[in-house]
MDAnalysis code that builds the backbone (N, CA, C; Angstrom):
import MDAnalysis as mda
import numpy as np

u = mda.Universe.empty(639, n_residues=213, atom_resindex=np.repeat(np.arange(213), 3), trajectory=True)
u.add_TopologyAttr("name", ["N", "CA", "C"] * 213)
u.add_TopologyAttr("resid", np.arange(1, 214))
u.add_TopologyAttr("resname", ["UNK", "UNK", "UNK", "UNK", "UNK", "UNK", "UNK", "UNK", "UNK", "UNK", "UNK", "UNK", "UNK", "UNK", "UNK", "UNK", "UNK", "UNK", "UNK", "UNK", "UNK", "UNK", "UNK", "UNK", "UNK", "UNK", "UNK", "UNK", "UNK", "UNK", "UNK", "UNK", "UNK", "UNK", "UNK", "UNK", "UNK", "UNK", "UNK", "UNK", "UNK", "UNK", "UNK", "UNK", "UNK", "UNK", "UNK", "UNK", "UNK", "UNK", "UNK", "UNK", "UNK", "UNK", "UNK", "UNK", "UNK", "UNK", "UNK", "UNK", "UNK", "UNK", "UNK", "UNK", "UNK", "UNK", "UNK", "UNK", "UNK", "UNK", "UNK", "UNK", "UNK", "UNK", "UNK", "UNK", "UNK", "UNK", "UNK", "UNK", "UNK", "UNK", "UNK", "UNK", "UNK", "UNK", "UNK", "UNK", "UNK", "UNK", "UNK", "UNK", "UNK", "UNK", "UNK", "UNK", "UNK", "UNK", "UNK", "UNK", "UNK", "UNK", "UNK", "UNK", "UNK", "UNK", "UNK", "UNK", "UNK", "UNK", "UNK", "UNK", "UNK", "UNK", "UNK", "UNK", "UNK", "UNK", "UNK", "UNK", "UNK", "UNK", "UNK", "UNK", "UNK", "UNK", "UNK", "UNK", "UNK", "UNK", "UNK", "UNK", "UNK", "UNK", "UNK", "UNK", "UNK", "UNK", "UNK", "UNK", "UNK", "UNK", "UNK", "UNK", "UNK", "UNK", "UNK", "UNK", "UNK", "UNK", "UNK", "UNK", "UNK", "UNK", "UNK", "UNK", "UNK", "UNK", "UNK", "UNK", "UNK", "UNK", "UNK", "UNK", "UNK", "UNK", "UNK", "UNK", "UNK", "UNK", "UNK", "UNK", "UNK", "UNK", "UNK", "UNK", "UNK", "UNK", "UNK", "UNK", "UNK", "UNK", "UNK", "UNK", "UNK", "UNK", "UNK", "UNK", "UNK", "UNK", "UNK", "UNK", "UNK", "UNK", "UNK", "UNK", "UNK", "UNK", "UNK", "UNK", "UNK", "UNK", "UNK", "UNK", "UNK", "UNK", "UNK", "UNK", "UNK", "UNK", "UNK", "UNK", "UNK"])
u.atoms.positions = np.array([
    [-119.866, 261.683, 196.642],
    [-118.503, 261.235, 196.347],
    [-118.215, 259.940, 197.096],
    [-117.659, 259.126, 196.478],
    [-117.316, 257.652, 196.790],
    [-115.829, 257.591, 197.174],
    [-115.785, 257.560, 198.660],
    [-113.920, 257.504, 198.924],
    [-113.495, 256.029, 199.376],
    [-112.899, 255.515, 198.709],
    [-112.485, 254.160, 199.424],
    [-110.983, 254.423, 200.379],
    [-111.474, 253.577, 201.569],
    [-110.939, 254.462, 202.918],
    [-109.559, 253.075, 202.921],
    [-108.212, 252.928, 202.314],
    [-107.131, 252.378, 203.067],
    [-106.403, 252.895, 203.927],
    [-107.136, 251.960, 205.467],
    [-106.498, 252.481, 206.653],
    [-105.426, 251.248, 207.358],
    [-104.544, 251.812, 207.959],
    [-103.435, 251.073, 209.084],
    [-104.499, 250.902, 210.133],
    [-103.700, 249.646, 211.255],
    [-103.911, 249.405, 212.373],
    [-105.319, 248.270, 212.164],
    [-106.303, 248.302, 212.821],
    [-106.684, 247.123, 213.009],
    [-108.054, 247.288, 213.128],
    [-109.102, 246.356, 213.514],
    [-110.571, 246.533, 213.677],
    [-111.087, 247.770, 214.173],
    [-110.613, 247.762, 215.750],
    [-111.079, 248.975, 216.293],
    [-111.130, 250.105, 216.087],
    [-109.399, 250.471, 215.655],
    [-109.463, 251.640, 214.539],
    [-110.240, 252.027, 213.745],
    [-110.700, 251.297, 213.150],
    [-111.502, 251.207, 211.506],
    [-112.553, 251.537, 212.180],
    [-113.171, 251.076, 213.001],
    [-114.646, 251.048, 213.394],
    [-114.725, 252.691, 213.995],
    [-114.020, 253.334, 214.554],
    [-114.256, 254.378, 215.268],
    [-113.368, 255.243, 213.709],
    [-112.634, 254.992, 213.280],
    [-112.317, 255.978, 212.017],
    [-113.648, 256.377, 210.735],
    [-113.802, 255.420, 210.123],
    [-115.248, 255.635, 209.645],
    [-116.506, 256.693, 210.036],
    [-116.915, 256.276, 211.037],
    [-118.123, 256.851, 211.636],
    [-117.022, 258.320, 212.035],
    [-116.030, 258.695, 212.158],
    [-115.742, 260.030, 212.340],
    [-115.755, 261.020, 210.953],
    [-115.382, 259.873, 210.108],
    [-115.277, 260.856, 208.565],
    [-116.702, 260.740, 208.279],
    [-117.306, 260.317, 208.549],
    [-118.892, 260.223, 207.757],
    [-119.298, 261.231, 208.382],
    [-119.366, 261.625, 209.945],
    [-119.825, 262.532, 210.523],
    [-119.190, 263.885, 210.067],
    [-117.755, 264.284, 210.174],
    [-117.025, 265.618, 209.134],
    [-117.287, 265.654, 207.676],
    [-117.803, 264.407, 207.358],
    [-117.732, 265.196, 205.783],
    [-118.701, 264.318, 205.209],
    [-119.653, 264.810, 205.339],
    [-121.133, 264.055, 205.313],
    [-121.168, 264.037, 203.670],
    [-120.991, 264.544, 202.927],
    [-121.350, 264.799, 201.570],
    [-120.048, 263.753, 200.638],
    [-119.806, 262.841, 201.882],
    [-119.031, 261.789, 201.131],
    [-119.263, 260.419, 202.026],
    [-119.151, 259.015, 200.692],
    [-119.373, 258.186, 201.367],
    [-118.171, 257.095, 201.037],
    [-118.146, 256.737, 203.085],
    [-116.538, 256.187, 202.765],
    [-116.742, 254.584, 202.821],
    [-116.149, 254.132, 202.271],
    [-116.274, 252.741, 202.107],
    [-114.551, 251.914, 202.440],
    [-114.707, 251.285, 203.681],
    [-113.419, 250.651, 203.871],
    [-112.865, 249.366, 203.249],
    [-111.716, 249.514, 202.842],
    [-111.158, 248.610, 202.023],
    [-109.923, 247.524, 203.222],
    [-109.422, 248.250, 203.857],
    [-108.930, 247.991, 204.889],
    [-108.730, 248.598, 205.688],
    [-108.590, 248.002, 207.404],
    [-108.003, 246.017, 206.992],
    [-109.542, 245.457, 206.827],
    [-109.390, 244.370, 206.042],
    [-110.025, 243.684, 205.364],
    [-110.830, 242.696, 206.478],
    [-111.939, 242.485, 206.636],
    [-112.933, 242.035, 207.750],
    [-112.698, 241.043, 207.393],
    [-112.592, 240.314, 208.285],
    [-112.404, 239.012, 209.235],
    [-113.587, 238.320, 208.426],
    [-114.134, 237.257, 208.216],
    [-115.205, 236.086, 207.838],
    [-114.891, 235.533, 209.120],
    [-116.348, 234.953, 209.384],
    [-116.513, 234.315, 210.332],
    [-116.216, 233.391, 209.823],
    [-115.798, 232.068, 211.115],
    [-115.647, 230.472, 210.688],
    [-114.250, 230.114, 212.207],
    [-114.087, 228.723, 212.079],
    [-113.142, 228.579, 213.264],
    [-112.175, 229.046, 213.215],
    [-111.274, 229.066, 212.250],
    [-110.192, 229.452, 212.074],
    [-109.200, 230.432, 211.149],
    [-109.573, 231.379, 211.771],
    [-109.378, 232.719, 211.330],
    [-107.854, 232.910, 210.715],
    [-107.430, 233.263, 209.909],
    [-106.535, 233.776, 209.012],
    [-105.609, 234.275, 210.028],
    [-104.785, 234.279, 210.841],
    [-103.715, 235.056, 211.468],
    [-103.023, 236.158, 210.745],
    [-102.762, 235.596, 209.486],
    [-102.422, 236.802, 208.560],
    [-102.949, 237.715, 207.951],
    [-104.291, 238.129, 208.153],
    [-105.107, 238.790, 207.516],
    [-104.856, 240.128, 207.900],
    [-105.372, 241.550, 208.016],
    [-104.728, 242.540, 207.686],
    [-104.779, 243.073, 209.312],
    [-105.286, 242.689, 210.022],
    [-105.196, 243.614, 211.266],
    [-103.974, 244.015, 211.848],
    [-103.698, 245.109, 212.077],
    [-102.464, 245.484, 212.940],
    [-101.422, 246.208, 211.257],
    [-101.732, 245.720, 210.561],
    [-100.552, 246.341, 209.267],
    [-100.494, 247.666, 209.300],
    [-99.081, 248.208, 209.049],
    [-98.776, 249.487, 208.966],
    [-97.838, 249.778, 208.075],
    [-97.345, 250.739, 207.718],
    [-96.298, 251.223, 207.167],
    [-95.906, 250.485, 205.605],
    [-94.799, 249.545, 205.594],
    [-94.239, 249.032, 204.663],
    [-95.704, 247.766, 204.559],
    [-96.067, 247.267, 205.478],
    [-96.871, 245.935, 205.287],
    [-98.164, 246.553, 204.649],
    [-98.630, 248.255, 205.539],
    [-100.028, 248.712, 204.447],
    [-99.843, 248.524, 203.333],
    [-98.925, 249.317, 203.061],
    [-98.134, 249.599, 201.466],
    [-98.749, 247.670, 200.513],
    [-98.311, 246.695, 201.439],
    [-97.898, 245.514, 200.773],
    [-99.720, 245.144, 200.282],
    [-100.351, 245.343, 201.190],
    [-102.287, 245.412, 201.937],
    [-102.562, 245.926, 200.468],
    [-102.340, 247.297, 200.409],
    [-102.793, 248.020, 199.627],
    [-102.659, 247.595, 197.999],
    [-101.828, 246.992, 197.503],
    [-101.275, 246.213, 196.522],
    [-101.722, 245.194, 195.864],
    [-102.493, 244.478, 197.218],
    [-103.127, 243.278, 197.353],
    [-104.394, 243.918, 196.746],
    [-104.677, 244.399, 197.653],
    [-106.449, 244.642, 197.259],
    [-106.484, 245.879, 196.567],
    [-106.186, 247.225, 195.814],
    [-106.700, 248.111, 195.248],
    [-106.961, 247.434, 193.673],
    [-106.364, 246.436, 193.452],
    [-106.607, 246.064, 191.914],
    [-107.496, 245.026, 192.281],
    [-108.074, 244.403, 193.042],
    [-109.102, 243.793, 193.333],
    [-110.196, 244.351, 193.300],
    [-109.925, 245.432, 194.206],
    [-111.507, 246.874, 194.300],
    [-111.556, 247.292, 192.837],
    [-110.669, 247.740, 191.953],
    [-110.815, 248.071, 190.639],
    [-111.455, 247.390, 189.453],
    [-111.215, 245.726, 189.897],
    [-111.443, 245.389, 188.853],
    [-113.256, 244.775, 189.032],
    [-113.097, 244.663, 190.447],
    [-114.561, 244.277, 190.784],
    [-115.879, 245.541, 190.871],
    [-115.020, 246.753, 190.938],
    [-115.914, 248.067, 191.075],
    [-115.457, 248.877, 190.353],
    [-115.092, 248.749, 189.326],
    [-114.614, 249.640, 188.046],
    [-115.853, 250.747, 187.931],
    [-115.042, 251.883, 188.269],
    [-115.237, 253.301, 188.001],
    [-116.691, 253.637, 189.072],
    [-116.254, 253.214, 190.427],
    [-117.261, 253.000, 191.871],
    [-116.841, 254.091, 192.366],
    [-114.902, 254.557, 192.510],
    [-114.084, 255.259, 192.804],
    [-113.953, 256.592, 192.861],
    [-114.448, 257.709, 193.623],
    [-114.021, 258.974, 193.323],
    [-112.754, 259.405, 194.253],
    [-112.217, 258.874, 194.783],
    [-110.895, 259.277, 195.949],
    [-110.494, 258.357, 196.530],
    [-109.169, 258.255, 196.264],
    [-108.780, 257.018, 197.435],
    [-108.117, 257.707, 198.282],
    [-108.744, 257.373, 199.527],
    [-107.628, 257.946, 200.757],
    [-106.986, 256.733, 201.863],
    [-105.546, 256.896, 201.547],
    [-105.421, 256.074, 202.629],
    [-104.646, 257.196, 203.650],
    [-104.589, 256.055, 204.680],
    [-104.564, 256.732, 206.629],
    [-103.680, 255.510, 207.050],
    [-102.880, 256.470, 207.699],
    [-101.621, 255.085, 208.487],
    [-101.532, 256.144, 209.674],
    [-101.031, 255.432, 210.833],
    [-99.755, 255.625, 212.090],
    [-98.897, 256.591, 211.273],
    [-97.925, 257.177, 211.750],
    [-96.683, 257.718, 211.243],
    [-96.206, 256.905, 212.321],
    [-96.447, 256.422, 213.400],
    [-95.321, 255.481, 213.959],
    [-93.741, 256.084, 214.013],
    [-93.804, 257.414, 214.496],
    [-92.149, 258.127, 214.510],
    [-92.104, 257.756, 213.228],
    [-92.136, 257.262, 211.906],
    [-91.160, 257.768, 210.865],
    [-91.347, 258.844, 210.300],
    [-90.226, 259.451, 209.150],
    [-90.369, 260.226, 208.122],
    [-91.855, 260.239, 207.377],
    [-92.470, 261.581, 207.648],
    [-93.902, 261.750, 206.802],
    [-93.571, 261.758, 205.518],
    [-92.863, 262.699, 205.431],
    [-92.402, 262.759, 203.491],
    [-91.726, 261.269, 202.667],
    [-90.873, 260.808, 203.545],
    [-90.901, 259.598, 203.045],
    [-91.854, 258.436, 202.945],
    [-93.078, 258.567, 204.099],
    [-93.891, 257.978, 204.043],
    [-94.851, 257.704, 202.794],
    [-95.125, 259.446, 202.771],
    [-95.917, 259.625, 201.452],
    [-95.447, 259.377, 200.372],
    [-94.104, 259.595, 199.965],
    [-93.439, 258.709, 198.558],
    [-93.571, 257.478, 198.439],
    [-93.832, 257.061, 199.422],
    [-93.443, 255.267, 199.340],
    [-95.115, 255.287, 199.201],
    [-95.608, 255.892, 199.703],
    [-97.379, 255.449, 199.210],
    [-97.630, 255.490, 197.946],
    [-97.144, 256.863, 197.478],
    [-97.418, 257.062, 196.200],
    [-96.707, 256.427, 195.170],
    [-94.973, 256.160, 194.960],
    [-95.140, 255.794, 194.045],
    [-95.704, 253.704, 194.275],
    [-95.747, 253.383, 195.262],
    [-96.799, 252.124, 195.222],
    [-97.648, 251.856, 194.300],
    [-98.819, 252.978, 194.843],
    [-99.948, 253.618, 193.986],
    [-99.686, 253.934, 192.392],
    [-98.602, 254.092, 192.186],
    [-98.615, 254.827, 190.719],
    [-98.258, 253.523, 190.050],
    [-98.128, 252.049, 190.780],
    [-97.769, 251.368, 189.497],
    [-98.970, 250.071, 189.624],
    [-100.116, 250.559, 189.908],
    [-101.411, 249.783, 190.008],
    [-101.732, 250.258, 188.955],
    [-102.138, 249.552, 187.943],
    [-103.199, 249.892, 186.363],
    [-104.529, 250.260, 186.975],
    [-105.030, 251.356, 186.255],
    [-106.422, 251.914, 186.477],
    [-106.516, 252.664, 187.447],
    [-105.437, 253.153, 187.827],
    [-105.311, 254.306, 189.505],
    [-104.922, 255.316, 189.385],
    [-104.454, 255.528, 188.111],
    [-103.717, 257.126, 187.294],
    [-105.019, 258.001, 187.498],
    [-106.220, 257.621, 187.087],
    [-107.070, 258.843, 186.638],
    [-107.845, 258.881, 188.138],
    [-107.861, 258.699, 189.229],
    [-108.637, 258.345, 191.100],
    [-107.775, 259.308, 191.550],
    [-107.894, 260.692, 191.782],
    [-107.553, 261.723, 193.203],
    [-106.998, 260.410, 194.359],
    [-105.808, 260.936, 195.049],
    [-105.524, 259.825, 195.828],
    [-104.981, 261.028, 197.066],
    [-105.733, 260.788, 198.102],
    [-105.420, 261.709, 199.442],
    [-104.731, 260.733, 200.407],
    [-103.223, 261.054, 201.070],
    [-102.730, 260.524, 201.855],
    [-102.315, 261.276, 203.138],
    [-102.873, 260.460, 204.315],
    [-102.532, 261.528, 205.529],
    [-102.315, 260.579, 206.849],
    [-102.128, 261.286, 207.765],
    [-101.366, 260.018, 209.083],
    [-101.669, 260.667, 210.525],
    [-101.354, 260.182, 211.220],
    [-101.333, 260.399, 212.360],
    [-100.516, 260.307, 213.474],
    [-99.516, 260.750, 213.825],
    [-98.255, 261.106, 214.425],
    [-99.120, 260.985, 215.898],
    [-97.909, 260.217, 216.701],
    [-97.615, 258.756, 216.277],
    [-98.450, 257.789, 215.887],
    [-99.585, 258.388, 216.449],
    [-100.423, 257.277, 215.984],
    [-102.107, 257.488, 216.285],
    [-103.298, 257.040, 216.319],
    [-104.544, 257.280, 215.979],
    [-104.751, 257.764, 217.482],
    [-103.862, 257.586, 218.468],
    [-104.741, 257.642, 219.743],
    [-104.322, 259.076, 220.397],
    [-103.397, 260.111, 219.516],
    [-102.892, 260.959, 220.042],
    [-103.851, 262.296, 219.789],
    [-104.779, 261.948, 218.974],
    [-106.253, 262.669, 218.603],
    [-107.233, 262.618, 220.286],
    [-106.916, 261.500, 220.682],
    [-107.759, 261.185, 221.573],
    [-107.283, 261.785, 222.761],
    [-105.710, 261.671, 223.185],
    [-105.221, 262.675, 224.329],
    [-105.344, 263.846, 224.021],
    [-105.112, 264.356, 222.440],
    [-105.283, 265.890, 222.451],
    [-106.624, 266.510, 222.785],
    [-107.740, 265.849, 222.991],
    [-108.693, 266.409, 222.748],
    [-109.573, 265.359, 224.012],
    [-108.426, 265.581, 225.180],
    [-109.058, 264.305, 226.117],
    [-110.729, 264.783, 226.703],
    [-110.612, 266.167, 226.882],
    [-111.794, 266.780, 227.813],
    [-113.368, 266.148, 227.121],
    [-113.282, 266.065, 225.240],
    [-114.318, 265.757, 225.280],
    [-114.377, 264.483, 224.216],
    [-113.368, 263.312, 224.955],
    [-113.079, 262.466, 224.363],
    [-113.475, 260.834, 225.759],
    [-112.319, 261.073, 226.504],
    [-111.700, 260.045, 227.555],
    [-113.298, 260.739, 228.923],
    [-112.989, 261.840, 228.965],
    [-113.386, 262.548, 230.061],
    [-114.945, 262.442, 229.910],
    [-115.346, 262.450, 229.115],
    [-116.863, 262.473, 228.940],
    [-117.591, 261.032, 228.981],
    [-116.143, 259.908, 228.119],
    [-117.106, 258.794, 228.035],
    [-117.714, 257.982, 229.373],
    [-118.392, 257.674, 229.888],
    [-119.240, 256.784, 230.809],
    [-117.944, 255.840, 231.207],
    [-117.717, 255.237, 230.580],
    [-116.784, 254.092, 230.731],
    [-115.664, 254.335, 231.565],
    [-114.824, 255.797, 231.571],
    [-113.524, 255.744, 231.757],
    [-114.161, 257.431, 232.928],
    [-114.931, 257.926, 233.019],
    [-115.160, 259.155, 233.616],
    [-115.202, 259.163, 235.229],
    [-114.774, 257.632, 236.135],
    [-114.962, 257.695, 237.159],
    [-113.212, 257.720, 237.121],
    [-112.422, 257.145, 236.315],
    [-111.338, 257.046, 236.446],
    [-110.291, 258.117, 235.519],
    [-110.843, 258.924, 234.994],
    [-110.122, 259.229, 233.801],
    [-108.733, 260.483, 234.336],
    [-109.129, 261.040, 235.363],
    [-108.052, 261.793, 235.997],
    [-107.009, 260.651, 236.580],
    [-107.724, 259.753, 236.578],
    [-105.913, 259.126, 237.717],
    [-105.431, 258.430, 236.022],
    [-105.899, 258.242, 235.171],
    [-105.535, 257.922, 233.708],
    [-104.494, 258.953, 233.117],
    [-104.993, 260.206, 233.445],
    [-104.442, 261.651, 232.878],
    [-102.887, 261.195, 233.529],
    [-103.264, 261.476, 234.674],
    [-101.753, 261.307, 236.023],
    [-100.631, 260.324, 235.407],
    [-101.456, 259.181, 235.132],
    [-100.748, 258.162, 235.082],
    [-99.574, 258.540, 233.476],
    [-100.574, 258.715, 232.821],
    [-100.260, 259.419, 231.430],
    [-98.908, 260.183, 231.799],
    [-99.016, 261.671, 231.950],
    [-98.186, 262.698, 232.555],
    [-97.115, 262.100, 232.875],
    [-97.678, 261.297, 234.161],
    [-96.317, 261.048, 235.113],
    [-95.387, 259.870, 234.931],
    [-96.175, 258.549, 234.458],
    [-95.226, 257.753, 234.478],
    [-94.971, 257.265, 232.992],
    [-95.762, 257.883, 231.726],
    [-95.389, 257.460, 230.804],
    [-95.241, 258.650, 229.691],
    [-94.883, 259.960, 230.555],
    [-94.084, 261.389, 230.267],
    [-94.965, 261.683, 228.799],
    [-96.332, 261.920, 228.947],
    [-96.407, 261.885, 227.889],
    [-96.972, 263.790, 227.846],
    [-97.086, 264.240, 226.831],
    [-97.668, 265.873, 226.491],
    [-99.092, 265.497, 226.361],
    [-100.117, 266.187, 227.086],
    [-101.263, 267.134, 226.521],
    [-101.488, 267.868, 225.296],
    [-100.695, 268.464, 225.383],
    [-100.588, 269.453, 224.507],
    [-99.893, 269.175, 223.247],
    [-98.863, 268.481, 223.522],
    [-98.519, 268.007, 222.151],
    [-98.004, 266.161, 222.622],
    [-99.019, 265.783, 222.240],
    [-98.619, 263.679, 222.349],
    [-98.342, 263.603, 220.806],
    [-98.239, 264.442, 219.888],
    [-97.707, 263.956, 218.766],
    [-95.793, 263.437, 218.675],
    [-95.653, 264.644, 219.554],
    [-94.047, 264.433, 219.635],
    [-93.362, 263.058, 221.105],
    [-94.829, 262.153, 221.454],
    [-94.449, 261.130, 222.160],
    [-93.560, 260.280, 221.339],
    [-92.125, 259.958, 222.066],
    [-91.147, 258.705, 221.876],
    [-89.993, 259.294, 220.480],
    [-89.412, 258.327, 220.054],
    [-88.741, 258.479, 218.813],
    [-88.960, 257.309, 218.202],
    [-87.834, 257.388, 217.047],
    [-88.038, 256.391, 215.870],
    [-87.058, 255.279, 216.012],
    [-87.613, 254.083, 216.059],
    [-86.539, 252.606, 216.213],
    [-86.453, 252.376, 214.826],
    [-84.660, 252.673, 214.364],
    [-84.841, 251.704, 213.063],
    [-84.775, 250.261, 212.978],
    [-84.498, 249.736, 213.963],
    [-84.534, 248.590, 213.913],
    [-85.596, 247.453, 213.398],
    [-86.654, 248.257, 213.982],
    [-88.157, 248.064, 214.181],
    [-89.038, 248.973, 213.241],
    [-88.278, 249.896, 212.783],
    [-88.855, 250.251, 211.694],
    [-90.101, 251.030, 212.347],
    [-90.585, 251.390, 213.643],
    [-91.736, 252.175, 214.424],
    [-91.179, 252.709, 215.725],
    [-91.853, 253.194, 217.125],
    [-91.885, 254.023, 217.725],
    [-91.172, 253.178, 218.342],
    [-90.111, 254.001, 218.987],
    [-89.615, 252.912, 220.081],
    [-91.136, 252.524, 221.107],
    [-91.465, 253.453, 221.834],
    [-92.523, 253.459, 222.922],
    [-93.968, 253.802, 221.826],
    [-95.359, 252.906, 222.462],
    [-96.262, 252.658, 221.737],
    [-97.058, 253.822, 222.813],
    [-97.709, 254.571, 222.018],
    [-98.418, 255.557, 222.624],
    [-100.075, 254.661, 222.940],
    [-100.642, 253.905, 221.923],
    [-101.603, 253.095, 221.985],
    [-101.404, 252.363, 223.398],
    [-100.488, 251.463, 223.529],
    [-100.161, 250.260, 224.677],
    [-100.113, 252.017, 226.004],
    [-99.646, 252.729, 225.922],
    [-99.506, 253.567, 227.394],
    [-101.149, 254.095, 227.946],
    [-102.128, 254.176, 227.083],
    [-103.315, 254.654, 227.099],
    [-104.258, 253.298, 227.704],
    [-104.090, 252.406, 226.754],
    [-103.916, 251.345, 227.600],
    [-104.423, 250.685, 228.847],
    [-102.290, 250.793, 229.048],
    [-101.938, 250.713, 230.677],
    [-102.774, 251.770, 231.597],
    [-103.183, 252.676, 231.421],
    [-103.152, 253.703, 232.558],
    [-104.942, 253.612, 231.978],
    [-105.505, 253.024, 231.400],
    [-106.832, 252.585, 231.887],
    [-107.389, 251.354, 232.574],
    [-106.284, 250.693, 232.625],
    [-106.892, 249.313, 233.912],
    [-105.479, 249.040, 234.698],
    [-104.746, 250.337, 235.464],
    [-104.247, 250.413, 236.719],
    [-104.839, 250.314, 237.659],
    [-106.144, 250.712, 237.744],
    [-107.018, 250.135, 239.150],
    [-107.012, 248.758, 239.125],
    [-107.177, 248.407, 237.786],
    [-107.283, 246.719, 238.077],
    [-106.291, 245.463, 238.232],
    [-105.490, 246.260, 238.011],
    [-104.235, 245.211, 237.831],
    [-103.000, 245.548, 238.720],
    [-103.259, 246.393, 239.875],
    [-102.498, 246.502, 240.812],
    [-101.790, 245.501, 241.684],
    [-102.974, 244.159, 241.749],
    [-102.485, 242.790, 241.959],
    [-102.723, 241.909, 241.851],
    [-102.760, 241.910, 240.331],
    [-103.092, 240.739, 239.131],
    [-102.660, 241.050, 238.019],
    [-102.413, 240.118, 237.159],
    [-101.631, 239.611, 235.663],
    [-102.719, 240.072, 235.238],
    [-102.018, 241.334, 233.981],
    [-102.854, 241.982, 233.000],
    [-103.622, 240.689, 232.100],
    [-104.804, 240.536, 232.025],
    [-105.221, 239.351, 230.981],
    [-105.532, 240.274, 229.499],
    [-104.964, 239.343, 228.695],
    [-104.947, 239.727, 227.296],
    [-106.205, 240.382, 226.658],
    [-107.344, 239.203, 226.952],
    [-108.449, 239.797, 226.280],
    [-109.467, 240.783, 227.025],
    [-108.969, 241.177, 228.252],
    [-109.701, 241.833, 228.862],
    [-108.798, 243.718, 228.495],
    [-107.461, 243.360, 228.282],
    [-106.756, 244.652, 227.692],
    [-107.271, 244.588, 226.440],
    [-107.954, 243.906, 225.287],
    [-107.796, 243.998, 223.944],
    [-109.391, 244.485, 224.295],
    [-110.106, 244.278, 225.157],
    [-111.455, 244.848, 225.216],
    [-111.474, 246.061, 225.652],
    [-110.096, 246.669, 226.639],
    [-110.050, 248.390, 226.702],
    [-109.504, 248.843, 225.417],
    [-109.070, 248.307, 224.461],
    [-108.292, 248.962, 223.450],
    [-109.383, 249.378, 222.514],
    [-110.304, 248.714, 222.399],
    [-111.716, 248.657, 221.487],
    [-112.935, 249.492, 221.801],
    [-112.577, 249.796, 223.291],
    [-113.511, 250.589, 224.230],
    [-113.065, 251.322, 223.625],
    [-111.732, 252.126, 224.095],
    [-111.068, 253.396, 224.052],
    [-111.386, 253.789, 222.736],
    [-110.817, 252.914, 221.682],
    [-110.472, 253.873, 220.310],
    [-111.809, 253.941, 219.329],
    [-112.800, 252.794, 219.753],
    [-113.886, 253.009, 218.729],
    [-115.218, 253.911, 219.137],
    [-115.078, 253.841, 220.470],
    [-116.345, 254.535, 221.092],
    [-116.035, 255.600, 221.723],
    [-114.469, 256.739, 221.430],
    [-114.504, 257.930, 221.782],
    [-114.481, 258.791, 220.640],
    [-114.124, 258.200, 219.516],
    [-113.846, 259.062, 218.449],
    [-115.244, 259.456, 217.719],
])
């Protein structure tokens, strides 16, 4: 079975989402549609799909499923897409996916599976820290004062990090980013007295989410 995988959020995601569904459900092969890989060259697209969620997947998805259709006509056995729930409404989520979906030509007769992750991809990873955070090499000399930090200063559940933060309408997502707190509380040793540097946090974010899942 041929699933073309439209996912939210960004490289890293993708890279550690993939290789988890291939491994659960071996008797399918997933092929990502988004976000849409980067081409090399100097000057990279700023707008290209990394980081899209919600209303902007929706916009992603629009873009490219009649592209995949018309270039891979009848390649298709399932489309599944995967977003954040980002605190909003699931049920509203899924309407707004679907009827999206229902007004693409050639997508009526494609099984279409939609599912999310409250709040968001990394709350898989606290729920299931023991053989996730705790095991990897990377984070296992530090991963209890990570836990602490977690717990204590950014109140988050063990047991349930799905119900971390509420919903900003303003912003249309979480007030508080469960991603950015996981984060923080993996380079507190290092930045106790020094300015967090950007690409050295965007290199724990890539650690964390692609090489525990």
């Amino acid at each position: 079975m041929v699933v073309w995988v439209f996912a939210g959020g960004g490289e890293a995601e993708v890279r550690g989402l993939i290789p988890f569904l291939t491994q659960n459900f071996p008797g399918c092969q997933f092929q990502r549609k988004t976000p849409v890989r980067r081409k090399p060259g100097p000057k990279p697209n700023p707008l290209m799909s990394y980081g899209r969620t919600g209303k902007s997947l929706i916009e992603q998805i629009q873009e490219q499923l009649p592209i995949a259709l018309k270039a891979e006509r009848n390649q298709c056995d399932l489309i599944f897409v995967f977003d954040d729930l980002d605190c909003r409404n699931p049920e509203t989520q899924r309407q707004n996916i679907s009827e999206s979906l229902s007004t693409i030509p050639d997508c009526d007769q494609i099984p279409i599976l939609i599912g999310f992750a409250a709040p968001e991809l990394e709350s898989w990873i606290i729920a299931d820290w023991d053989n996730s955070i705790a095991k990897h090499p990377d984070f296992r000399g530090r991963q209890e004062r990570m836990r602490w930090w977690l717990k204590t200063k950014a109140n988050i559940s063990f047991d349930h990090p799905e119900s971390f933060s509420e919903y900003d309408s303003q912003r249309d997502c979480c007030q508080d980013k469960l991603s950015e707190a996981l984060i923080q509380s993996s380079i507190q040793d290092e930045t106790d007295n020094q300015e967090i540097d950007f690409i050295k946090t965007l290199m724990y974010a890539k650690k964390i989410i692609s090489h525990v899942l």
